[in-house]
Backbone bond lengths (Angstrom), bond angles and torsions (degrees), N, CA, C in turn:
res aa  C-N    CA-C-N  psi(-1)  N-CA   C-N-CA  omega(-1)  CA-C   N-CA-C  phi
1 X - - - 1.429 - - 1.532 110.72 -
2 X 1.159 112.49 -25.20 1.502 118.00 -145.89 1.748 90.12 -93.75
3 X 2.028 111.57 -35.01 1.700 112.66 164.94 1.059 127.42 -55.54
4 X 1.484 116.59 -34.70 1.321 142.07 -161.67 1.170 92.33 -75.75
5 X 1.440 147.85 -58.71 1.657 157.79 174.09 1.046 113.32 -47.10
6 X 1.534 134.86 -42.82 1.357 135.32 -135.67 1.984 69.90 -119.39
7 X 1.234 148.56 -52.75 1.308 129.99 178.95 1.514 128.72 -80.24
8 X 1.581 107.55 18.12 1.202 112.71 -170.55 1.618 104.42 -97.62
9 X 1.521 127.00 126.08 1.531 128.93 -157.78 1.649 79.04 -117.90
10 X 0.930 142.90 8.47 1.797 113.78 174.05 1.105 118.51 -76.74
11 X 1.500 118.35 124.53 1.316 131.13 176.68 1.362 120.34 94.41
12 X 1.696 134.94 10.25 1.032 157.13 179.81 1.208 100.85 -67.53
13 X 1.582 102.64 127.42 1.512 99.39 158.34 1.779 118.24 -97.43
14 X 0.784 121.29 126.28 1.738 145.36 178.23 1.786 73.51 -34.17
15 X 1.493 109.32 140.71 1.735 107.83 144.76 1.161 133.75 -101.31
16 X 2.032 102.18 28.04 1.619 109.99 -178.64 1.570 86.33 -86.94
17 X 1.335 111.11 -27.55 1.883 123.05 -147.74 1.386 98.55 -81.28
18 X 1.707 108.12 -42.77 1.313 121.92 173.12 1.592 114.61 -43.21
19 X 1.044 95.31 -76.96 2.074 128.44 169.67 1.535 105.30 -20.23
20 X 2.040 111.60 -54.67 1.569 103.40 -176.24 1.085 111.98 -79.13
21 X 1.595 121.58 -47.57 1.145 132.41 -167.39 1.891 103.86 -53.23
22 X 1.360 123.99 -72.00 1.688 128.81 174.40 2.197 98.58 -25.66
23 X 1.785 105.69 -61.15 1.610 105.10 -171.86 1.374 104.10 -66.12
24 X 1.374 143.89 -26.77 1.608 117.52 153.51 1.283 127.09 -74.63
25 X 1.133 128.45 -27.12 1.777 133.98 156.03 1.849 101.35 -35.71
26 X 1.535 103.95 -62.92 1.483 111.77 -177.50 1.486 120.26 -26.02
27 X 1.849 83.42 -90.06 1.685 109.13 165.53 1.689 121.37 -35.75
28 X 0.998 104.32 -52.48 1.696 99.39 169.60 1.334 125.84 -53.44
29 X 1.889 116.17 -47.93 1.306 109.42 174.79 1.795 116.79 -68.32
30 X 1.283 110.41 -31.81 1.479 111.71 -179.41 1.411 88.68 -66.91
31 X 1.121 149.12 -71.44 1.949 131.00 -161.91 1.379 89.80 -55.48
32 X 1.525 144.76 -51.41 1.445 108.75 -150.80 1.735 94.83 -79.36
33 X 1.104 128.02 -17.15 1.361 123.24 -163.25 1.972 108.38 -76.34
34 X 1.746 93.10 -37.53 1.341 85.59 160.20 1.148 154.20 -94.23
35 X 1.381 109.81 9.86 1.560 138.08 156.23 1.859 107.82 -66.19
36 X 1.426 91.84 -41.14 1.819 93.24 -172.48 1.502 114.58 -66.25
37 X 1.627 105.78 -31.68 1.697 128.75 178.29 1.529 97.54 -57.67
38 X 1.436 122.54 -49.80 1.474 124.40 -162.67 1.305 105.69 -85.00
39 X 1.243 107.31 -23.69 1.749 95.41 -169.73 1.498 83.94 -86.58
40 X 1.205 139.77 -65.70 1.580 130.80 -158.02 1.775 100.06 -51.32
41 X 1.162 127.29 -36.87 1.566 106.64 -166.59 1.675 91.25 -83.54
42 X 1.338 143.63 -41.22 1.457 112.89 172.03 1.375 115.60 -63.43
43 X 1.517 150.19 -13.82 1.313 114.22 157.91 1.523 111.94 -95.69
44 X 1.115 129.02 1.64 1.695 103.28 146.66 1.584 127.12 -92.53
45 X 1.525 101.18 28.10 1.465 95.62 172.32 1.581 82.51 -119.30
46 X 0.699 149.04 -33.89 1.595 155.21 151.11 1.496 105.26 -21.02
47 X 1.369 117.79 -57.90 1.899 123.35 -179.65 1.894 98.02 -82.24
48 X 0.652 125.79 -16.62 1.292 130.62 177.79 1.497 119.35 -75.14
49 X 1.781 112.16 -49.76 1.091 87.26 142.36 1.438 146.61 -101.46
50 X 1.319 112.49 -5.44 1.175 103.00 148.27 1.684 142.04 -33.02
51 X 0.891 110.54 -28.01 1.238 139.15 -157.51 1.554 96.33 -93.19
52 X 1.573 116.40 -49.18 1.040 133.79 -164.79 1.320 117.71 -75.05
53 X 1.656 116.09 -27.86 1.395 126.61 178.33 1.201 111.41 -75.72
54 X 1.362 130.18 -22.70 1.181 136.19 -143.85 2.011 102.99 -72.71
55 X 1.551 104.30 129.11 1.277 74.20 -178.13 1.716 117.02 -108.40
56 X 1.585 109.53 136.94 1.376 97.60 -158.15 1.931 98.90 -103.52
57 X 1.408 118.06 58.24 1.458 98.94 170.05 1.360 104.73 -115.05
58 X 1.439 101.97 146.78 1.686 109.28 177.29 1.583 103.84 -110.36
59 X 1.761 121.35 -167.84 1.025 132.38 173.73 1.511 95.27 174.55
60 X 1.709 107.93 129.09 1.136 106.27 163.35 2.036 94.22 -131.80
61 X 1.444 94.76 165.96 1.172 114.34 -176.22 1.849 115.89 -71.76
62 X 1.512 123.86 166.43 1.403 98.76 164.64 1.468 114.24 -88.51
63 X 1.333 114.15 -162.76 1.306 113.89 141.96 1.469 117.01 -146.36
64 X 1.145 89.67 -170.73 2.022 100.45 -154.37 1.405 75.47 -140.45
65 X 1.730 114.47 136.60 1.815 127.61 159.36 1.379 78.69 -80.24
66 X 1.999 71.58 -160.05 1.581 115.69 -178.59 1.537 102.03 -57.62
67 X 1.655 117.99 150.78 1.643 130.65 146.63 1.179 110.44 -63.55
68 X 1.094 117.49 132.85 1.880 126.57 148.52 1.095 125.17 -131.85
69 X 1.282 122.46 77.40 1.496 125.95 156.67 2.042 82.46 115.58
70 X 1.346 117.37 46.52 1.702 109.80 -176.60 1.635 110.78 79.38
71 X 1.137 135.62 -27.24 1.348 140.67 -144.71 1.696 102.26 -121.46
72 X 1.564 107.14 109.98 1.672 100.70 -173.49 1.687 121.83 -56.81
73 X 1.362 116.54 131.44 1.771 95.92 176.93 1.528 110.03 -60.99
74 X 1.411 99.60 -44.95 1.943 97.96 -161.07 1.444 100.90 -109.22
75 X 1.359 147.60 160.40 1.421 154.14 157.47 1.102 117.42 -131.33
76 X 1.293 135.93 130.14 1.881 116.00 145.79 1.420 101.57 -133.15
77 X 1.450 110.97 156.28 1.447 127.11 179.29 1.268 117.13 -53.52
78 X 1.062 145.88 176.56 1.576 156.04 147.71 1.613 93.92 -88.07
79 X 1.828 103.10 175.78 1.344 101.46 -176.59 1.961 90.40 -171.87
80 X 1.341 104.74 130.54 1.466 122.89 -170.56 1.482 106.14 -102.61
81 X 1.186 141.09 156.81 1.306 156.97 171.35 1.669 128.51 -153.60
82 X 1.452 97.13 85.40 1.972 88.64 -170.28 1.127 111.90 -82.74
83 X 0.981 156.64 84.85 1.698 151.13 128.81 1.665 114.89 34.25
84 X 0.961 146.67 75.66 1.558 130.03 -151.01 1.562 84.49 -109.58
85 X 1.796 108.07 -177.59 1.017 115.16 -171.48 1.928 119.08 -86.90
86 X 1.254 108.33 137.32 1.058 91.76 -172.48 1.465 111.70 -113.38
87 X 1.363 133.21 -158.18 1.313 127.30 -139.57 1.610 109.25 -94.32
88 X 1.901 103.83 -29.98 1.294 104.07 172.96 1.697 117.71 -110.13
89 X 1.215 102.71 -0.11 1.893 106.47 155.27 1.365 113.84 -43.65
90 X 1.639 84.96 139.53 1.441 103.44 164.31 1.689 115.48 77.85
91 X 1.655 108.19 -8.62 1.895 106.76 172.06 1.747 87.46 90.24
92 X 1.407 147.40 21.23 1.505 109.94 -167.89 1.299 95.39 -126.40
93 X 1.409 145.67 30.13 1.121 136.30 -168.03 1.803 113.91 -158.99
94 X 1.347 103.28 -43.61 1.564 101.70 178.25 1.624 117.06 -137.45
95 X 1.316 92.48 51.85 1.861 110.35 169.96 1.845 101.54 -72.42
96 X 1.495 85.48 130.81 1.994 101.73 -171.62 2.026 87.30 -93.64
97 X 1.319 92.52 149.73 1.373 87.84 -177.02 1.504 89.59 -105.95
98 X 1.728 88.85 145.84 1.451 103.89 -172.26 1.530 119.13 -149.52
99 X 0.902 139.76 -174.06 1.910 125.16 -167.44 1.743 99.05 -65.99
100 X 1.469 109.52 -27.31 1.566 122.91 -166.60 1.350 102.32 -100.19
101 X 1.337 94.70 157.72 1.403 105.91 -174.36 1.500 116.61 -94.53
102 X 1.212 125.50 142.64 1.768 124.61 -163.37 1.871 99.72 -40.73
103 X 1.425 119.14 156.03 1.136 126.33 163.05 1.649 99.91 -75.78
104 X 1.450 131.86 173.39 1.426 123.23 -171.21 1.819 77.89 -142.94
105 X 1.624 105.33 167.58 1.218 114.83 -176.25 1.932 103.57 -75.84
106 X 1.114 106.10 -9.07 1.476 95.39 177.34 1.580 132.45 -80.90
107 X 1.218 112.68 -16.11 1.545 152.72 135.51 1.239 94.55 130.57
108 X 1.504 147.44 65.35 1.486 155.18 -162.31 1.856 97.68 -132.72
C-alpha cells in the first residue's frame, strides 16, 4: 500500500507549474505594492503641503482696566507672531520625487 502511494502521480502539481505560477503571484504583488508606495507618498506630500501653507501668525491687542487716580488698575501686554517662511513652503525646497510631478503654489 505504502508503494502504491509513494508512485501514485494523480493530482500532482509539476514544480515547473508550481515555480511559474508562485513568480507571477510574486511579480504582481511587487507592481501592486509599488503603485501603493507611490500613491501613499503623493498624498502625504499633498498634507505636507497643506500643512505647510497654513498660516500660523496671531496678534492680539493689550488691554488697559479701569483709571484710579491716573494709574491703570489692570494691564496686560499685546503679543505678535509672524509666521515666516519656512524651509518646505511654497513646493521650492523639499519636493520627494515621485511618479507625479510636485504640486506648485499655484494649485497646478
Amino acid at each position: 500500500m505504502l508503494k502504491n502511494f509513494w508512485n501514485d502521480e494523480a493530482g500532482v502539481i509539476i514544480s515547473a507549474e508550481l515555480v511559474l505560477v508562485l513568480t507571477i503571484c510574486v511579480l504582481g504583488v511587487i507592481v501592486g505594492l509599488s503603485s501603493v508606495v507611490v500613491s501613499v507618498n503623493e498624498e502625504l506630500q499633498d498634507t505636507a503641503h497643506a500643512i505647510g501653507v497654513l498660516n500660523q501668525s496671531f496678534c492680539y491687542p493689550g488691554f488697559t482696566g479701569c483709571k484710579k487716580g491716573g494709574n491703570p488698575i489692570s494691564c496686560t501686554f499685546g503679543a505678535v507672531n509672524t509666521d515666516g517662511i519656512d524651509d518646505c513652503d511654497c513646493s521650492t525646497s523639499c519636493d520627494m520625487i515621485a511618479a507625479g510631478s510636485p504640486v506648485n503654489s499655484q494649485g497646478g
